[in-house]
C-alpha atoms as an extended CHARMM CRD file, in Angstrom:
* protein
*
       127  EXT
         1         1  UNK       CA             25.4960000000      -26.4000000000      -24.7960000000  PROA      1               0.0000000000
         2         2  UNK       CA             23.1600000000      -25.1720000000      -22.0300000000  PROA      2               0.0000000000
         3         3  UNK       CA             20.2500000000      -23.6000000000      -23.3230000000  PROA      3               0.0000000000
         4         4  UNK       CA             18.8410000000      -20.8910000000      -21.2420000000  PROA      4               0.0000000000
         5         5  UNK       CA             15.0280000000      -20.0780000000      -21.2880000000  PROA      5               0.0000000000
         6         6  UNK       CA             14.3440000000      -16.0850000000      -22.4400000000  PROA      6               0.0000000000
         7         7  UNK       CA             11.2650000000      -14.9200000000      -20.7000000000  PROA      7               0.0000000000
         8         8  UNK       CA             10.0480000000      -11.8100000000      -22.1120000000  PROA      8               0.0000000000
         9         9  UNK       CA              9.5830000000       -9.0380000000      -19.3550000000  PROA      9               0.0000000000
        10        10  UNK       CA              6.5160000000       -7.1510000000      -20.0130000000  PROA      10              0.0000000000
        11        11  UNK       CA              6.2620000000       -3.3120000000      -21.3660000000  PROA      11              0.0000000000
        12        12  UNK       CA              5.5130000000       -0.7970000000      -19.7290000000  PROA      12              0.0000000000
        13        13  UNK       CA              2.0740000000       -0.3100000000      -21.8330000000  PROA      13              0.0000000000
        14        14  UNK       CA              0.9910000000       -4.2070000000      -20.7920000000  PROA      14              0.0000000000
        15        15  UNK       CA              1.7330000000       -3.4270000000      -17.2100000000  PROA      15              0.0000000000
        16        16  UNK       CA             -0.2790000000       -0.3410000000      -16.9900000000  PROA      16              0.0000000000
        17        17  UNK       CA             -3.0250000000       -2.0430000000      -18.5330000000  PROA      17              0.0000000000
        18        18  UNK       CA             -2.7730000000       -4.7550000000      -16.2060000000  PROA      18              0.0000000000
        19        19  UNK       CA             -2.8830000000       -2.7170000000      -13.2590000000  PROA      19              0.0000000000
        20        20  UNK       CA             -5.7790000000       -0.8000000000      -14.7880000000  PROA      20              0.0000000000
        21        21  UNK       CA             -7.7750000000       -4.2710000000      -15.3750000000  PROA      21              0.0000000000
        22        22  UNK       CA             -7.1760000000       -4.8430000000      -11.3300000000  PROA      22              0.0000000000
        23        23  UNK       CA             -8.0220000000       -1.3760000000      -10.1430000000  PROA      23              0.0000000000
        24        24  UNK       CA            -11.2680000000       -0.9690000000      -12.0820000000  PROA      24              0.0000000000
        25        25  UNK       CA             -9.6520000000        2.3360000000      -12.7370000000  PROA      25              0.0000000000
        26        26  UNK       CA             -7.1700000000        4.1940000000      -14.6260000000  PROA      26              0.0000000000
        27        27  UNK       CA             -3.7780000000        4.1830000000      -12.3870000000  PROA      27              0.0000000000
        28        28  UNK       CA             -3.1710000000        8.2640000000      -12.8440000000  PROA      28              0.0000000000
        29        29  UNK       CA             -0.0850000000        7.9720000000      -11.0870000000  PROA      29              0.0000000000
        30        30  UNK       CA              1.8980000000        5.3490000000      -12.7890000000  PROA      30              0.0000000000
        31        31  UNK       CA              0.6680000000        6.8020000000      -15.8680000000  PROA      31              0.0000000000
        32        32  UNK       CA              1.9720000000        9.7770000000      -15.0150000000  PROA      32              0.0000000000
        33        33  UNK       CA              5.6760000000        7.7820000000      -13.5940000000  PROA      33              0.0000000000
        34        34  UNK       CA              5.9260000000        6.2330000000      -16.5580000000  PROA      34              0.0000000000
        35        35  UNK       CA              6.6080000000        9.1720000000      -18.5270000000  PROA      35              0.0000000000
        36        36  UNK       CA              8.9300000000       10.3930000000      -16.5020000000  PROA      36              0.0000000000
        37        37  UNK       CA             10.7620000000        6.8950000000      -15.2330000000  PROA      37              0.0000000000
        38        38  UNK       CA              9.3220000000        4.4200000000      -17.1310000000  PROA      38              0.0000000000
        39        39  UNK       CA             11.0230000000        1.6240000000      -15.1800000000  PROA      39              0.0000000000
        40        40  UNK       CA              9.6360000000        2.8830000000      -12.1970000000  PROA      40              0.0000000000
        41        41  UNK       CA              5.8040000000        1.0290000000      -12.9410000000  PROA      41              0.0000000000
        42        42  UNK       CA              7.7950000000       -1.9430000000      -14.0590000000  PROA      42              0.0000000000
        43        43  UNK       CA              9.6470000000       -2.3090000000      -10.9130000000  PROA      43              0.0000000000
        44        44  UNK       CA              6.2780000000       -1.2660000000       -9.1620000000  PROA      44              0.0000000000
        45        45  UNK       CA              3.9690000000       -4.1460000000      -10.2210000000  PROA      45              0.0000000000
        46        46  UNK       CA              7.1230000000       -6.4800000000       -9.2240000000  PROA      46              0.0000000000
        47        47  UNK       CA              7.0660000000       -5.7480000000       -5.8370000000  PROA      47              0.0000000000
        48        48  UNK       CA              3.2290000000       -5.8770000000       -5.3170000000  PROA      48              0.0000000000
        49        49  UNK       CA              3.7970000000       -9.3340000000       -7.2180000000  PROA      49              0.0000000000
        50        50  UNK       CA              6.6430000000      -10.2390000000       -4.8260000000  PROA      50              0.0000000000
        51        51  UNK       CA              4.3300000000       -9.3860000000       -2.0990000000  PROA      51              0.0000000000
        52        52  UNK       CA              1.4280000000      -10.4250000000       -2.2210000000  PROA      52              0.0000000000
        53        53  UNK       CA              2.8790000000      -13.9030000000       -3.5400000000  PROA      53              0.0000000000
        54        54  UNK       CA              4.1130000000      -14.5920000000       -0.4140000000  PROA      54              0.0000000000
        55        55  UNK       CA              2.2410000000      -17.0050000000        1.7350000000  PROA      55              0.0000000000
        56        56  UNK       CA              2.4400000000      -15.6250000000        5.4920000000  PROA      56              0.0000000000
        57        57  UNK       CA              0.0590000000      -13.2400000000        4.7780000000  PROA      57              0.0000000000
        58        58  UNK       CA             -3.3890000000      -14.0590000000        2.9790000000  PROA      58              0.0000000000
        59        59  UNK       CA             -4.2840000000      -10.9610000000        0.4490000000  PROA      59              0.0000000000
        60        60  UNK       CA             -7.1200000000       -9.8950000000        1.9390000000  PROA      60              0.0000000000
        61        61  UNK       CA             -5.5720000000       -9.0930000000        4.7530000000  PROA      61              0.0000000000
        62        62  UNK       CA             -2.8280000000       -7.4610000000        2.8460000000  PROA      62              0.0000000000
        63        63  UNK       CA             -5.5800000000       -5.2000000000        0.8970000000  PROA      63              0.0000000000
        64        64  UNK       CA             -6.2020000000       -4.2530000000        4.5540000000  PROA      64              0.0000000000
        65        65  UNK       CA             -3.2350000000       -3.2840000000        5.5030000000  PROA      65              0.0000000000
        66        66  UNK       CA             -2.3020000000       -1.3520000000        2.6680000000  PROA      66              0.0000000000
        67        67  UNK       CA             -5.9930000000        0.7440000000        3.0500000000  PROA      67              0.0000000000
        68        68  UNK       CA             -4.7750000000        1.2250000000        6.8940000000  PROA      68              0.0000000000
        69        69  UNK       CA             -1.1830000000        2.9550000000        5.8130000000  PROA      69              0.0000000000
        70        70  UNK       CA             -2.8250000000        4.2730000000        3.2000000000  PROA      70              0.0000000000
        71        71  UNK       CA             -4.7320000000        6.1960000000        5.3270000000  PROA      71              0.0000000000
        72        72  UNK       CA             -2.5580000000        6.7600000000        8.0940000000  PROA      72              0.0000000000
        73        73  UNK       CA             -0.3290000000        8.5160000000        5.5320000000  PROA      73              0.0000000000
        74        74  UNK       CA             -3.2440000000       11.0970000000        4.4080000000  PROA      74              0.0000000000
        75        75  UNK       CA             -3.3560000000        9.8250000000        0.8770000000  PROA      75              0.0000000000
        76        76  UNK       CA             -7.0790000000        9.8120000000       -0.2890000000  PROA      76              0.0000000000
        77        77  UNK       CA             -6.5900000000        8.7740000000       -3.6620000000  PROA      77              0.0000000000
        78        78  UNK       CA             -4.4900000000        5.5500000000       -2.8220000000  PROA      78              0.0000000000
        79        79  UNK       CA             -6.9530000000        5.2140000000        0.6460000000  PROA      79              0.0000000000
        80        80  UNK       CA             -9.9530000000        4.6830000000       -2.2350000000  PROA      80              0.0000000000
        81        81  UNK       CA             -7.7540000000        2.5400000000       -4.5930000000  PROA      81              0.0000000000
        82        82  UNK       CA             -6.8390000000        0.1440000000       -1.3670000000  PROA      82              0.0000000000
        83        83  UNK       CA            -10.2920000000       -0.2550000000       -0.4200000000  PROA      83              0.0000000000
        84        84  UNK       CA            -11.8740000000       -0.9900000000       -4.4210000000  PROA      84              0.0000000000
        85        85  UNK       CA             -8.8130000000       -3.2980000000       -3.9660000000  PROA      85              0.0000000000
        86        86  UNK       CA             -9.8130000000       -4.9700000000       -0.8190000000  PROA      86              0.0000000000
        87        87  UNK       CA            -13.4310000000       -5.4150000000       -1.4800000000  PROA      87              0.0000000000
        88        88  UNK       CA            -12.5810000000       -7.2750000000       -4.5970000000  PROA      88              0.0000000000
        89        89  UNK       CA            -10.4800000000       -9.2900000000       -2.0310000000  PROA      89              0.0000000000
        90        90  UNK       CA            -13.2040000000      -10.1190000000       -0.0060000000  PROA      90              0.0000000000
        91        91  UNK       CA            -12.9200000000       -7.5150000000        2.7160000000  PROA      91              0.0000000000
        92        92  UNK       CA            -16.5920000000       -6.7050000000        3.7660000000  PROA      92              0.0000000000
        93        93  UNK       CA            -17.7200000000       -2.5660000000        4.4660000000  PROA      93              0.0000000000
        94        94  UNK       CA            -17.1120000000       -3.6130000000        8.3400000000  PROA      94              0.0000000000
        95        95  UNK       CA            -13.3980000000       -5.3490000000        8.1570000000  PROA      95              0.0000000000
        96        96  UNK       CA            -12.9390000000       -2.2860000000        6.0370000000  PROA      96              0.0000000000
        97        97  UNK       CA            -14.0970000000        0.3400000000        8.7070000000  PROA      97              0.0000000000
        98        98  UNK       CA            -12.4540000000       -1.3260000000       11.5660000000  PROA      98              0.0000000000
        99        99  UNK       CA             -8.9800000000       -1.5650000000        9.8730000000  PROA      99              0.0000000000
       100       100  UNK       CA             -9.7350000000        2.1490000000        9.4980000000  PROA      100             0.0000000000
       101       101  UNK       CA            -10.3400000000        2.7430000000       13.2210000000  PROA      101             0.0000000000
       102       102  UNK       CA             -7.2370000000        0.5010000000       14.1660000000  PROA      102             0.0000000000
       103       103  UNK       CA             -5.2270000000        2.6330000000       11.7860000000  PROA      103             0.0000000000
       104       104  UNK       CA             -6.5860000000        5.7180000000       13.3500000000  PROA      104             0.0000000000
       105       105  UNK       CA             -6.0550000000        4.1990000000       17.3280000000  PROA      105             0.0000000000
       106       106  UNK       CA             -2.0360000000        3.1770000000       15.9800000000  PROA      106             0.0000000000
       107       107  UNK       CA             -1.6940000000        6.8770000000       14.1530000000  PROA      107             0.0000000000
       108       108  UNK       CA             -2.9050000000        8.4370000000       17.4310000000  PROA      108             0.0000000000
       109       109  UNK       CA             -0.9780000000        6.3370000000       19.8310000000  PROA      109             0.0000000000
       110       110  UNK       CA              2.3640000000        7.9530000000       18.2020000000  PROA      110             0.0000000000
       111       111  UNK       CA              1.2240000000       11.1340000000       19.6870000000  PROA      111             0.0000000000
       112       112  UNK       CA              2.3710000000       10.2240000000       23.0630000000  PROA      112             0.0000000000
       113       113  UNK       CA              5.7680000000        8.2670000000       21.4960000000  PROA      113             0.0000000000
       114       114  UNK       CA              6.2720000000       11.2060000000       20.1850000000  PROA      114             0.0000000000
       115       115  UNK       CA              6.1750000000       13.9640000000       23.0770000000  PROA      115             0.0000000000
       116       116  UNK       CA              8.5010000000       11.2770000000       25.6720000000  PROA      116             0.0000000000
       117       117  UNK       CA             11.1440000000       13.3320000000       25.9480000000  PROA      117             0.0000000000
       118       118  UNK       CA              8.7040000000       16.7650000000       25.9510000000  PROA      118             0.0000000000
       119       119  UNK       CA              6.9990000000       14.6830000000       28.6160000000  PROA      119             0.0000000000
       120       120  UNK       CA              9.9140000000       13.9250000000       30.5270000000  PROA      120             0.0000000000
       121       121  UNK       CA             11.1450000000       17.7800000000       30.9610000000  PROA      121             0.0000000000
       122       122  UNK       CA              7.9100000000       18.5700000000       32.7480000000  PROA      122             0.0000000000
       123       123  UNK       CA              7.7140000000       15.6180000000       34.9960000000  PROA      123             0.0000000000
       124       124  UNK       CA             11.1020000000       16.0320000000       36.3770000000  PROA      124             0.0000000000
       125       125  UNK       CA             11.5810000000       16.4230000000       39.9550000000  PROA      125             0.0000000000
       126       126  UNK       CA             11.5200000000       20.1840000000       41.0390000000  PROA      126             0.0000000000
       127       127  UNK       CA              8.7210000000       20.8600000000       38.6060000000  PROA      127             0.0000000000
């Protein structure tokens, strides 16, 4: 008979805890998820897990990353989480404030992506 190991997924109430213990902070938002889709914070701290196990990337660089799109997509209070988070990762005030400016240089460079075919109408022969 082949046994089969049972590992006990954790509740809801341990992962919010846990993600509290690596914020430094209360996570408002998946508090506020889990009473609506619990699931939803379960599934949450299983991809971050997923991620940031993986081995191409080293973490603080992910931390980085995450503050940049963070950023990029105007949302201050996951901007401030990322960057508690990448300090405790090692990032120093200065990796920190460059990924910032790179984020803002990429974010602005879609500007002109954007307007190509705007662009194009004007600069048409005849014009």
């Amino acid at each position: 008979m082949e046994e089969k190991s049972h590992i006990e997924k954790p509740t809801v109430e341990q992962v919010l805890k846990n993600m509290e213990k690596q914020l430094g902070a209360e996570p408002r938002p998946m508090i506020l998820m889990s009473k609506i889709v619990p699931e939803a914070v379960i599934r949450q701290a299983s991809e971050r897990k997923f991620v940031f196990d993986m081995p191409g990337v080293p973490v603080k660089y992910k931390h980085l990353i995450c503050v940049a799109v963070a950023a990029a997509a105007s949302s201050h209070l996951c901007t401030e989480t990322f960057i508690r988070l990448a300090e405790r990762a090692g990032a120093t005030k200065e990796e920190i404030g460059e990924t910032l400016l790179t984020a803002k240089f990429a974010l602005g460079s879609t500007v002109f992506a954007s307007a190509v075919d705007g662009m194009e109408l004007i600069t048409k022969e005849g014009k």
